[in-house]
C-alpha positions as CSV (number, residue, x, y, z in Angstrom):
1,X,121.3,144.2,208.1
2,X,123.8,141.5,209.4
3,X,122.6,139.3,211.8
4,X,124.3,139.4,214.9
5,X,125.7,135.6,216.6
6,X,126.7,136.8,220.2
7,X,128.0,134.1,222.7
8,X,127.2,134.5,226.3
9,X,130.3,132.4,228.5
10,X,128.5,133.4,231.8
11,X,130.6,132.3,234.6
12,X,132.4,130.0,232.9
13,X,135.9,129.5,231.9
14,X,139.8,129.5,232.1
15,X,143.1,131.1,231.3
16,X,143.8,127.6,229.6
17,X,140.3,126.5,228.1
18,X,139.8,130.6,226.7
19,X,142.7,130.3,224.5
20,X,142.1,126.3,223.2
21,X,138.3,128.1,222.5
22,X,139.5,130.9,221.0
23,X,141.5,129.2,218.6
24,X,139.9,127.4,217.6
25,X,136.6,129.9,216.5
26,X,139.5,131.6,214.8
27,X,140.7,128.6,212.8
28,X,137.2,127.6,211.8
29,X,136.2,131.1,211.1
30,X,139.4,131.3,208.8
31,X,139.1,128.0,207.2
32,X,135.5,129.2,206.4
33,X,136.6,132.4,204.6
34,X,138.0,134.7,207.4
35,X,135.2,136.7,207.2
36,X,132.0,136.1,208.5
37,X,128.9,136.7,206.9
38,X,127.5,137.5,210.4
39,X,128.8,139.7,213.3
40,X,130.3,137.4,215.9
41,X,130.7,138.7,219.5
42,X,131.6,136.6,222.3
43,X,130.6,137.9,226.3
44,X,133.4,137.0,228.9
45,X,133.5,137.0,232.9
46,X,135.1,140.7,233.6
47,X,138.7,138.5,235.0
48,X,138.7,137.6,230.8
49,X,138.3,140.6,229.3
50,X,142.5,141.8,229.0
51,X,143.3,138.1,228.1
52,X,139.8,137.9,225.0
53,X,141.7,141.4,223.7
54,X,144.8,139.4,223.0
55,X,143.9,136.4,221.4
56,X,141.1,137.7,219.3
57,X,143.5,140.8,217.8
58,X,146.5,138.2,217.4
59,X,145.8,136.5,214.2
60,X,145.4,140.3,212.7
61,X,148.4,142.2,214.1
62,X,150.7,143.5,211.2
63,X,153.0,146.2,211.2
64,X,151.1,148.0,208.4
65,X,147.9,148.0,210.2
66,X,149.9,149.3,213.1
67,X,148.9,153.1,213.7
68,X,151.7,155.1,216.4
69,X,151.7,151.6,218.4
70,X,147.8,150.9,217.9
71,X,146.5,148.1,216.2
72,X,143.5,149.1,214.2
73,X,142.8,146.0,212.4
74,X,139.1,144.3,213.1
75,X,138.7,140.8,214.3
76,X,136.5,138.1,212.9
77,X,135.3,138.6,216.4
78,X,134.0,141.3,218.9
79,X,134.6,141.7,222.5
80,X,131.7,142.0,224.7
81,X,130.8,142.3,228.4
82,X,127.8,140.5,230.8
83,X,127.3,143.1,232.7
84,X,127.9,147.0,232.9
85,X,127.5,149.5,235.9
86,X,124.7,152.1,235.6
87,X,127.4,154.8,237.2
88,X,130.6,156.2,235.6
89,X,132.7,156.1,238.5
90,X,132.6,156.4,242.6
91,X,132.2,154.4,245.6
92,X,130.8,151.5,243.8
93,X,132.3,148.3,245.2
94,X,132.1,145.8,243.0
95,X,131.0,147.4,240.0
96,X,132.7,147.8,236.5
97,X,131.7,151.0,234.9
98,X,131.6,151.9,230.6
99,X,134.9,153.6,230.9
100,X,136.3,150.5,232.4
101,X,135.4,148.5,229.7
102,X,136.0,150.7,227.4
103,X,139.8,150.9,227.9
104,X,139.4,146.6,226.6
105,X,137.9,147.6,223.6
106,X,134.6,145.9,224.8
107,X,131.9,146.5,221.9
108,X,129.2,145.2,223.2
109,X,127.4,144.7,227.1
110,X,124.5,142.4,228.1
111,X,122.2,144.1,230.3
112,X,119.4,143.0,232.0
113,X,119.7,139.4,231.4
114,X,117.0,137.2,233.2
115,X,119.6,135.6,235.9
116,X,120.5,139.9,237.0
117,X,116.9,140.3,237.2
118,X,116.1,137.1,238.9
119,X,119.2,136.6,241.6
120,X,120.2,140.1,242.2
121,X,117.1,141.9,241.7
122,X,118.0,144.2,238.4
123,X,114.4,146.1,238.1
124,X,113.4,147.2,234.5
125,X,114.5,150.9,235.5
126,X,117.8,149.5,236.6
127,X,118.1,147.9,233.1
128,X,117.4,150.9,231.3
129,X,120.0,152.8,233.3
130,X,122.9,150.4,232.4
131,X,121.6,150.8,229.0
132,X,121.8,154.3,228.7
133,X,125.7,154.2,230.6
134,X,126.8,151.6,227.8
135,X,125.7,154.1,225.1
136,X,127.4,156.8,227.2
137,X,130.4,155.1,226.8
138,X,130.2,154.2,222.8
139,X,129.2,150.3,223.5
140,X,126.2,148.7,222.7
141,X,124.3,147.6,225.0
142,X,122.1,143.9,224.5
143,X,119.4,144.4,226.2
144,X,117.3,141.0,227.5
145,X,113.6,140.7,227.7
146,X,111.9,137.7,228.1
147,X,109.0,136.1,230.2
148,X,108.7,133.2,232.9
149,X,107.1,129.8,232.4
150,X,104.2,131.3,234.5
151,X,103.9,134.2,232.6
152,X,103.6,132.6,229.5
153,X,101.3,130.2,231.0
154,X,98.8,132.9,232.0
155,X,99.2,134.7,228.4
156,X,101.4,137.2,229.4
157,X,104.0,137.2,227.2
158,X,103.5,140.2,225.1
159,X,102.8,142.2,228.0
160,X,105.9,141.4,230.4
161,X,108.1,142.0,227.3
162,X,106.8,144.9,226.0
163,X,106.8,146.4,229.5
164,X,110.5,145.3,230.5
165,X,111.3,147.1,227.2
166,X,109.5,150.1,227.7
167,X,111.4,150.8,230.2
168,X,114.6,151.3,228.1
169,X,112.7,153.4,225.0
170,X,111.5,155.9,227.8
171,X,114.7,156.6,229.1
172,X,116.9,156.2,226.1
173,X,114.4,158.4,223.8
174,X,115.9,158.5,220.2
175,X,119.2,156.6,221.3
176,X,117.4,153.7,220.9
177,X,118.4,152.8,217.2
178,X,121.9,152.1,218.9
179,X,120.7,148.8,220.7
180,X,120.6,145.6,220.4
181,X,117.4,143.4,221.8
182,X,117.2,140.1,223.0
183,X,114.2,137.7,223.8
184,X,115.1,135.2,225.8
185,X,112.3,133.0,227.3
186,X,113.1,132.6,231.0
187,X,111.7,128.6,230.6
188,X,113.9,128.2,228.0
189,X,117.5,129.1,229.2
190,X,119.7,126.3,230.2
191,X,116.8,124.4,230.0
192,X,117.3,122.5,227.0
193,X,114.0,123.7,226.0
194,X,113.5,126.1,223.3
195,X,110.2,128.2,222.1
196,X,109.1,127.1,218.3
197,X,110.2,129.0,215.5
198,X,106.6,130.6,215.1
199,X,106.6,131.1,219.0
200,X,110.0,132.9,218.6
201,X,109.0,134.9,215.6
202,X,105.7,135.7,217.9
203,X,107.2,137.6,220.5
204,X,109.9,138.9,218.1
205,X,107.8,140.3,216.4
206,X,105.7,142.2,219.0
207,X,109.2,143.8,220.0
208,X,109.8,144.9,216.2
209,X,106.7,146.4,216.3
210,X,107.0,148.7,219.4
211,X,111.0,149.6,218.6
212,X,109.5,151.0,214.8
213,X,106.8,152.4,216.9
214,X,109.5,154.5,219.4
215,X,112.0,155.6,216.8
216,X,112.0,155.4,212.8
217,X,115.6,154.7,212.5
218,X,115.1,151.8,214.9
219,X,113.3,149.9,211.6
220,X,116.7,149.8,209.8
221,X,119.0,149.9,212.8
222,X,118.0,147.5,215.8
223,X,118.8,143.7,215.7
224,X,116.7,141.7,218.2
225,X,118.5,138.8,218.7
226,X,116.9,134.5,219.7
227,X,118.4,134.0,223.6
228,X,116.3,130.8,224.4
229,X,118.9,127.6,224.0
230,X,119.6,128.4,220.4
231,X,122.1,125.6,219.3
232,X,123.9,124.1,216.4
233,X,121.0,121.8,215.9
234,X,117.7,124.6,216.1
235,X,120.1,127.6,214.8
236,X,118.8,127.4,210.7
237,X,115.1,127.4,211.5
238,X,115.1,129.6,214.2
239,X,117.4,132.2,212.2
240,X,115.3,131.9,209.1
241,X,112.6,133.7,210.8
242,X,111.9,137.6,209.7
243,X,112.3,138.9,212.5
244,X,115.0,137.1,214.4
245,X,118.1,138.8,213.6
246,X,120.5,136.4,215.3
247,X,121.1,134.7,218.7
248,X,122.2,134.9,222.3
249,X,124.1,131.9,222.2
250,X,125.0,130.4,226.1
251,X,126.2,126.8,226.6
252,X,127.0,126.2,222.2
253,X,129.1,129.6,223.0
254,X,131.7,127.1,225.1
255,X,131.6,124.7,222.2
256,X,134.2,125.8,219.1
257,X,132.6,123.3,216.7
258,X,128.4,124.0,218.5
259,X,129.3,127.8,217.8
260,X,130.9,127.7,214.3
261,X,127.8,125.9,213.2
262,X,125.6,128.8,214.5
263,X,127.8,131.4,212.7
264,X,127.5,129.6,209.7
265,X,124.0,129.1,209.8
266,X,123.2,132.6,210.1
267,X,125.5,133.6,207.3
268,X,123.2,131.4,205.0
């Protein structure tokens, strides 16, 4: 399967520095080839997500590909979303539902990532909820798991992860095939620190493991993806691991030249 290079913005960004960004991981992705040998996502603030579906569609607008006043041409790069609500509409202030995001062309969703569950309190059932409204809504939802400094320390690493993800095969069932899975070390996010390749391939591993265990289809079907401070500089080893699929990428995601490495890298 293609491996999957997914950069997370988090609250970052501008009307000014999105465009100077994306165009330039257009330029480099068309000086490259134009086509990547990886899927490339990129996961905006919610403000970002009508200005994203402009400039990563306008290199590939042509009248032929132009269906009753719909472009259906692909771009070299998908639109994704941090964050998706668990309810399809209603008195929900605040909250941005599947639909919503939808109407953007929004492929892809982060849920659960470690800063929901750690500052506003995102419970593994309230992970596996979001998860099962972004396959409601055709997008595909990347689910985080990942363990604390203190978890690890204590050797419970396989157990928080298998748990947190547990939570999304019970109430997903067979539509499990459809996600993505990301293990991102909680110690190792915007840390600078990184787990090992063999660490990485470890946990990865583990989570391959229980997916083939939950569903058959998963086997050929589910990407887990590398979210720990993968960079231009660790990207090759860490992608030439079996079992890691591709990366969460957060601060080389805000970096054109950082981030064009990482594609590259995990088209080798």
């Amino acid at each position: 399967m293609k491996k999957l290079i997914a950069g997370n913005w988090k609250m970052n960004g501008s009307l000014v520095a999105n465009e100077l960004l994306v165009s330039e991981l257009l330029a480099g992705i068309k000086l490259a080839g134009g086509a990547p040998a990886c899927d490339v996502a990129v996961c905006v603030p919610t403000p970002y997500l009508a200005q994203l579906t402009g400039l990563i569609n306008r290199p590939f607008l042509s009248q032929k590909d132009d269906i009753a006043g719909k472009n259906t041409a692909r771009s070299a790069i998908e639109l994704g979303a941090q964050d998706i609500s668990a309810q399809a509409s209603g008195a929900y202030t605040g909250e941005v539902s599947g639909g919503m995001l939808k109407d953007f062309g929004v492929r892809y969703a982060i849920v659960g990532h470690s800063e929901r569950r750690a500052y506003h309190g995102e419970s593994s059932q309230t992970v596996a909820l979001k998860t099962k409204a972004a396959l409601a809504a055709g997008i595909t939802p990347i689910v985080c798991v990942g363990e604390t400094l203190a978890e690890r320390e204590a050797g419970q690493t396989e157990a928080v992860v298998k748990r947190q993800l547990a939570a999304v095969i019970h109430d997903n069932g067979h539509c499990i095939s459809e996600i993505v899975v990301a293990y991102e070390p909680v110690w190792a996010i915007g840390t600078g620190k990184t787990a090992t390749p063999e660490q990485a391939q470890q946990v990865h591993a583990v989570l391959r493991a229980q997916l083939n265990a939950a569903s058959s289809a998963a086997k050929q079907r589910v990407r887990i993806l590398y979210g720990g401070s993968m960079n231009a500089q660790n990207a090759k080893e860490l992608l030439a691991q079996p079992d890691i699929d591709g990366g969460l990428i957060g601060g080389a995601s805000l970096k054109a030249a950082d981030f064009l490495k990482i594609i590259a890298a995990a088209g080798e």
